[in-house]
Structures are given as structure tokens and as C-alpha cells.
C-alpha positions in Angstrom: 0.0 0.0 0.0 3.0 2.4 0.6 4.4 1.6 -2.1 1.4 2.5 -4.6 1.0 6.2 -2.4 5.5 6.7 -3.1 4.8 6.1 -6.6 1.9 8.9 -6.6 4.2 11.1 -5.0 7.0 10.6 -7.4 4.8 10.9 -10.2 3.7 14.4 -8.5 7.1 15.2 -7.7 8.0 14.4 -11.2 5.2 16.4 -12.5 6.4 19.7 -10.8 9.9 19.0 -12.0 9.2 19.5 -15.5 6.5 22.2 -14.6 9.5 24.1 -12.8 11.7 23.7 -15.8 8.8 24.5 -18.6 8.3 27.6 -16.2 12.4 29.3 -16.2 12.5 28.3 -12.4 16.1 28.2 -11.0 17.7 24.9 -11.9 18.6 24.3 -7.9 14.3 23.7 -7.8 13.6 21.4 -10.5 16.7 19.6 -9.6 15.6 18.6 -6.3 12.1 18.1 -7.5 13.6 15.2 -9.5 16.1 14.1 -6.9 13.3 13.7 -4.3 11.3 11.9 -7.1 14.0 9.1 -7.8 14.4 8.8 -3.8 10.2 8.2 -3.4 10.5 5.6 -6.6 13.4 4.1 -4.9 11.3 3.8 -1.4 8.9 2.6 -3.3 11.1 -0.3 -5.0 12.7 -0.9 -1.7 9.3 -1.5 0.0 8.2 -4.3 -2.5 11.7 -6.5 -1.5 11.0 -9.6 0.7 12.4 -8.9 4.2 14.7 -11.4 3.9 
């Protein structure tokens, strides 16, 4: 379930990256719009690994 709610908020995160960029934002924002994107997809991908 976390997973599918870290993949929203990538896709979100994601979204306002590109928004950012589209918009002339300083590069600093979109940057760590995307950075904090990868680290919710990699959350994501971590939470779907057996605990093993």
C-alpha cells in the first residue's frame, strides 16, 4: 500500500519538476524536485523487497 501512495508522490514530484523547468525556475528547484522523485521511486522499490 506504501508503495502505490510513493509512486503517486514521485509521479507528483516528477510532474512539478518539469513544470518548474517549462516555467524558467532556478535549476537548484527542478533539480531537487527530481532528486526527491527518484528517492520516493526508490522507497517505493525498496518497500516491494522480501524482508529477507
Amino acid at each position: 500500500m506504501w508503495s502505490v501512495a510513493l509512486f503517486g508522490v514521485a509521479g507528483l514530484l516528477a510532474g512539478g519538476a518539469l513544470s518548474f523547468r517549462k516555467q524558467g525556475k532556478p535549476a537548484w528547484t527542478w533539480i531537487a524536485f527530481w532528486v526527491l522523485a527518484a528517492m520516493a521511486v526508490l522507497a517505493a522499490f525498496l518497500l516491494t523487497m522480501p524482508a529477507s
